[in-house]
C-alpha positions in Angstrom: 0.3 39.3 -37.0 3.6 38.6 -35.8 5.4 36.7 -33.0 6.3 40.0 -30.9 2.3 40.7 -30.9 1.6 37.3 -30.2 4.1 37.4 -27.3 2.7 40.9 -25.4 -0.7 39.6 -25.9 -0.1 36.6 -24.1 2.0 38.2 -21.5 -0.9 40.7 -21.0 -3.6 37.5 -20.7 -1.8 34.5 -19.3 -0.3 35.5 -15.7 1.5 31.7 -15.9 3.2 33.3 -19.0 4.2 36.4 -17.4 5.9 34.7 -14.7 7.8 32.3 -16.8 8.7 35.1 -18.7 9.9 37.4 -15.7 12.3 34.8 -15.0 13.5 33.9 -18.1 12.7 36.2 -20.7 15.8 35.4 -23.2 14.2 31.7 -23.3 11.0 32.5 -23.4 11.3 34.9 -26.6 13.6 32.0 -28.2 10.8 29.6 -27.6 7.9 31.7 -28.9 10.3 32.5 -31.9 11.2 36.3 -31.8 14.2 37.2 -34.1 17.4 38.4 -32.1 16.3 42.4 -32.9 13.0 41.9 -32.0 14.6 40.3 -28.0 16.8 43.3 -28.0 13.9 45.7 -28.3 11.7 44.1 -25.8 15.0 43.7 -23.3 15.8 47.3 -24.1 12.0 48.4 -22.3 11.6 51.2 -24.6 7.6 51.5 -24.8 7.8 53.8 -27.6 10.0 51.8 -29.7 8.3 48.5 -29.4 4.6 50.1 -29.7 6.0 51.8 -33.3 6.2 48.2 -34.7 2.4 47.9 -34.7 2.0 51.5 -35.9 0.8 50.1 -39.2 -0.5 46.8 -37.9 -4.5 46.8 -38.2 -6.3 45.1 -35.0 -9.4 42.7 -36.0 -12.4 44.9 -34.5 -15.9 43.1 -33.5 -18.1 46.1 -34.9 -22.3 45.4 -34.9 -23.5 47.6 -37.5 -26.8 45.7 -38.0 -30.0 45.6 -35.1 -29.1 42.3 -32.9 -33.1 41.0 -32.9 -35.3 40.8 -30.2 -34.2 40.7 -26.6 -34.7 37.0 -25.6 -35.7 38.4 -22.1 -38.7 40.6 -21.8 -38.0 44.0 -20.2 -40.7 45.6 -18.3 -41.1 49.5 -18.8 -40.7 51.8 -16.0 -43.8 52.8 -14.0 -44.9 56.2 -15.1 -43.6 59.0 -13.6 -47.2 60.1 -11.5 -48.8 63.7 -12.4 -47.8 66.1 -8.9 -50.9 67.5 -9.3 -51.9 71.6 -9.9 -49.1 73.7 -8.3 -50.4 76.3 -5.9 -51.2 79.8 -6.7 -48.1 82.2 -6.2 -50.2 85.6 -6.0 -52.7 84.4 -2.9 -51.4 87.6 -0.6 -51.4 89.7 -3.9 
């Protein structure tokens, strides 16, 4: 992945990063190591522009695709639902 992901995750996690960026974002990106075009499109605050860098970047998922076992704490099943019972005739005054 590269630095200008790195960077906007961290942001997005790390409030004490956000701050120091805020204030000083030109020496902030020059610490983290972003090239000078990849400062001016973060400076420039076009969303578009700076989210069409990752367009063919692929995210690490956490995907389960097997059964996780036995749940290590036992779950009780809901009470029945009771019977109501016969429901009254609807032709008594028929």
């Amino acid at each position: 992945m590269s630095n200008l992901f790195h960077l906007l995750t961290n942001l997005a996690i790390e409030p004490k990063k956000e701050s120091v960026f805020i204030n000083n974002p030109k020496l902030f990106m020059d610490e983290v190591g972003l090239s000078e075009a990849e400062q001016a499109l973060i400076l420039s605050q076009e969303s578009t522009k700076i989210a069409a860098l990752f367009a063919d970047e692929q995210v690490e998922l956490a995907i389960s695709a097997a059964d996780p076992g036995p749940d290590p704490l036992p779950d009780p099943d809901p009470f029945p639902i009771p019977d109501p019972g016969p429901s009254p005739p609807t032709d008594v005054y028929a």
